[in-house]
C-alpha positions, 0 to 999 in steps of 0.5 A: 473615792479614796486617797490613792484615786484622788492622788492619782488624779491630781498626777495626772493634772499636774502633768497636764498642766506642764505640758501647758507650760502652767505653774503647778501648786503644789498644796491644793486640796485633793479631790477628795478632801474638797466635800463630798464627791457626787454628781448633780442630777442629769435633769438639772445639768440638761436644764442649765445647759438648754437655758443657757442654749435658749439665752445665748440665743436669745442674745446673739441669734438672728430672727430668723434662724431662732425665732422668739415664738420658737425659743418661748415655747423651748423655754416655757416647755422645759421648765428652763427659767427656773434654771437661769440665774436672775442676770440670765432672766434679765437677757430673756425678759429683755426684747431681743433688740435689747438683749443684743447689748449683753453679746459680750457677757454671753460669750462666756456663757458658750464655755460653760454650754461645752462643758456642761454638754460634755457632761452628758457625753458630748465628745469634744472635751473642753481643754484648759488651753485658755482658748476660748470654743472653737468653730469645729466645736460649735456646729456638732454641739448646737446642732447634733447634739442639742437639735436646735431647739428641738430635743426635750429635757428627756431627750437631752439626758438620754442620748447618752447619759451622764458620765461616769463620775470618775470622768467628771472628777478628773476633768474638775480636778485638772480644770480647778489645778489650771485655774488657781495657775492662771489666776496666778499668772492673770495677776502679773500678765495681763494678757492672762485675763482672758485665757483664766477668764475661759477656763474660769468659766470651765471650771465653773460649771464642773465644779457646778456639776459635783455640787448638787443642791448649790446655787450656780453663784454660789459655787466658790470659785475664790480657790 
């Protein structure tokens, strides 16, 4: 990417966040000059997305719509543990009546799920409103696009492959521009926390995305 690009980007980032009424930083690094710019494997990004599918599920879904044989087999089939983090195992390891006491850390984990989705061409494009994922959203996402648990790795990556890495550095770049705003306004406001706490959690699985070989805890998320 060359600087021009990178700045071009980052125009239109600013211009997204006015529009929002978020304070735009001037000074923050362009996309370009924050490492070197690729896109993690699609596999990888389809097995983080389908394990956090499975936890969540694991977590909030009744018995009988996400029965545990059924989730195991989705999980033990597509290597997913392996992409869990250790708290994420924790929730899947736990019995069911159990795990339902993490519902409220899991529901950070659907912003990421959009996000991710949206990385292998699901349509709806995450926003850096601060609200969290809509009804409307839901339905086609778990429905049509990740079949239940019934689509494969393979399957996943191939509906319509990843997106243009253009696509996902201006989506990185507007959402890493919102969050330095709204951690700015969560330190004054703290009917912000919620809203930076959304785009947090956006932001987290984009910058995931063009980091292939980081851990998921590992991404920083301090700037």
């Amino acid at each position: 990417m060359t600087e021009a690009q990178a700045e071009a980007i980052r125009k239109n980032s600013m211009e997204a966040l006015n529009v929002h009424g978020l304070p735009a930083v001037d000074g923050l690094p362009l996309a370009d000059s924050r490492g070197e710019i690729e896109r993690r494997p699609a596999e990888e990004i389809a097995r983080r997305l389908m394990g956090l599918h499975a936890t969540v599920a694991w977590c909030c879904a009744p018995e009988e719509l996400a029965p545990s044989p059924t989730l195991v087999e989705y999980i033990d089939s597509n290597e997913l543990f392996e992409a869990l983090t250790h708290p994420e195992r924790k929730i899947v390891n736990s019995d069911r009546t159990e795990a339902a006491a993490y519902r409220e850390q899991v529901g950070w984990y659907t912003e990421n799920i959009w996000t991710l989705a949206w990385t292998l061409g699901f349509e709806m494009t995450p926003g850096i409103d601060g609200m969290p994922i809509k009804n409307e959203v839901g339905p086609p996402l778990t429905r049509d696009f990740l079949e239940v648990f019934d689509v494969d790795v393979d399957g996943l990556v191939s509906k319509r492959g990843l997106r243009p890495l253009d696509d996902i550095v201006a989506l990185e770049d507007l959402f890493y521009c919102a969050h330095n705003a709204a951690r700015s306004l969560a330190k004054e406001n703290k009917e912000m926390r919620f809203p930076c706490g959304v785009i947090q959690e956006r932001r987290h699985a984009l910058t995931w995305c063009l980091s292939p070989g980081a851990a998921w805890d590992d991404i920083d998320l301090s700037t």
